[in-house]
C-alpha positions in Angstrom: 2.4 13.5 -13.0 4.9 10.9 -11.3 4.5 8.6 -8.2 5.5 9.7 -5.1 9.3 8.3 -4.8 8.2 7.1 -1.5 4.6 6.7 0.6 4.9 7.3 4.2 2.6 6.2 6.8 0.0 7.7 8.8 0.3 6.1 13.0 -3.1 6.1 14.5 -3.3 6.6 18.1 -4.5 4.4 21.1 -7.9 5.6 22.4 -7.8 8.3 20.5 -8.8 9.9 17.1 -6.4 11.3 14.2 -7.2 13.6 11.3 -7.9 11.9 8.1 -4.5 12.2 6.1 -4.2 13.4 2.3 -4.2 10.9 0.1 -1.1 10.0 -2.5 -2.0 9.6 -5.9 -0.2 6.5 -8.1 -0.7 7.3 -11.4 2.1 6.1 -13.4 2.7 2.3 -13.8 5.6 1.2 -11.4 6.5 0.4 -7.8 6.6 2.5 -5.0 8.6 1.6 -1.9 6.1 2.4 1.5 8.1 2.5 4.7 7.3 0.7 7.3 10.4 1.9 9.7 11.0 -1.9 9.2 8.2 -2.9 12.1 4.4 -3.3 12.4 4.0 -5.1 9.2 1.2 -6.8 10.9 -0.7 -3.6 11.9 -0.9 -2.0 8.4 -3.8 -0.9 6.6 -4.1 0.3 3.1 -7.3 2.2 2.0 -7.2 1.9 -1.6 -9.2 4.0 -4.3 -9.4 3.8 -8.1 -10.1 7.1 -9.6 -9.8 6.3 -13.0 -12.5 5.1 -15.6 -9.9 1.5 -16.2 -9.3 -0.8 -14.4 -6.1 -0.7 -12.3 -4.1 -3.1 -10.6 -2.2 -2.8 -7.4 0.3 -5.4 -6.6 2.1 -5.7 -3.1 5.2 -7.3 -4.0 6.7 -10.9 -2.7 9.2 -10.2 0.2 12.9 -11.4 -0.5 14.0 -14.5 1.1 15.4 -13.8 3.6 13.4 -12.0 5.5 10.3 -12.7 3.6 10.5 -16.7 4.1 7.5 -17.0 2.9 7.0 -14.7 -0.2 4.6 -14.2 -2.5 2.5 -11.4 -4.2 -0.9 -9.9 -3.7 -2.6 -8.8 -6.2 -5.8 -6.6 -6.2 -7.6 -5.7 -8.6 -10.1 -2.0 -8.5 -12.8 -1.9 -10.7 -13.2 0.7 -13.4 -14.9 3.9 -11.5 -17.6 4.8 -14.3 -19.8 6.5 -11.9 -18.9 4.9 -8.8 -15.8 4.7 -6.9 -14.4 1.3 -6.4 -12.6 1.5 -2.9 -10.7 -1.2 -1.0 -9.6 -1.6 2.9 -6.3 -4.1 1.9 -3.9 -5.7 4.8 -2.7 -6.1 6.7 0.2 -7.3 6.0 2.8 -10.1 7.7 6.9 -9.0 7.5 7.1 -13.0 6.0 5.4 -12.8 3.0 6.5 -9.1 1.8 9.4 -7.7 4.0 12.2 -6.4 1.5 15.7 -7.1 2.1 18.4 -4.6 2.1 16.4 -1.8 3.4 16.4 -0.6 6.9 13.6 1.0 6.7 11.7 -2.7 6.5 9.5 -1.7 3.6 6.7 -2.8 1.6 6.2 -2.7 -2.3 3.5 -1.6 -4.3 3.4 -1.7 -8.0 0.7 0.1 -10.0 -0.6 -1.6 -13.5 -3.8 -0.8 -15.4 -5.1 1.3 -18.5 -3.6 3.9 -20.3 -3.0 5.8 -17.1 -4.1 4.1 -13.9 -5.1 6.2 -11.0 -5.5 5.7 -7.6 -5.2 6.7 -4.6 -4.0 5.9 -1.0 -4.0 6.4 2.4 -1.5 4.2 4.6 -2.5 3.7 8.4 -0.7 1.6 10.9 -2.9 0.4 14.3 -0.9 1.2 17.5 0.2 -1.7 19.4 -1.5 -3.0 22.2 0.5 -4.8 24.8 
């Protein structure tokens, strides 16, 4: 299998409920741009899954300056699964650490490292906005 070429985001609504979204499956070391639309950086939520029986790593990668005036990296690290699922809730996320230049679509990068084949799994959610 391949990584998506993109991961798309699931909006939640206001007062409301939403059906839980399929997830997409990273299983091939490499990064994958999620879009963002280029707003809400702030109200982004990653659930985060390791399905594998390594170790994997998944990186969000430092924003260019500019936008990202303040970049740097996050890395997290999911436990190997044996016979338990290591899950994570990760972000969210602020435009000035990891905001990508030269995209319009304001995106976010995450890079997939781990054992021989890494798998895991996510689900993207972004919080509405309350005024």
């Amino acid at each position: 299998m391949a990584n998506p070429s993109e991961i798309t985001i699931t909006e939640c609504t206001a007062n409301g409920a939403i059906n839980q979204p399929a997830v997409v499956t990273l299983d091939t070391a490499g990064t994958v741009p999620i879009n963002l639309g280029g707003k809400g950086f702030d109200r982004v939520i990653i659930e985060a899954i390791n399905t594998d029986d390594a170790a994997a790593t998944l990186t969000f990668v430092a924003g260019d300056n500019p936008p990202a005036i303040q970049s740097k990296a996050l890395a997290v690290t999911l436990a190997a699964t044996g016979n338990a699922t290591d899950k994570r809730i990760i972000g969210p996320f602020s435009s000035s650490q990891f905001a990508q230049n030269g995209s319009d679509a304001g995106e976010l990068h995450v890079t997939l490292a781990g054992g021989a084949s890494p798998t895991v799994t996510l689900r993207v959610y972004r919080l509405p906005k309350f005024v």
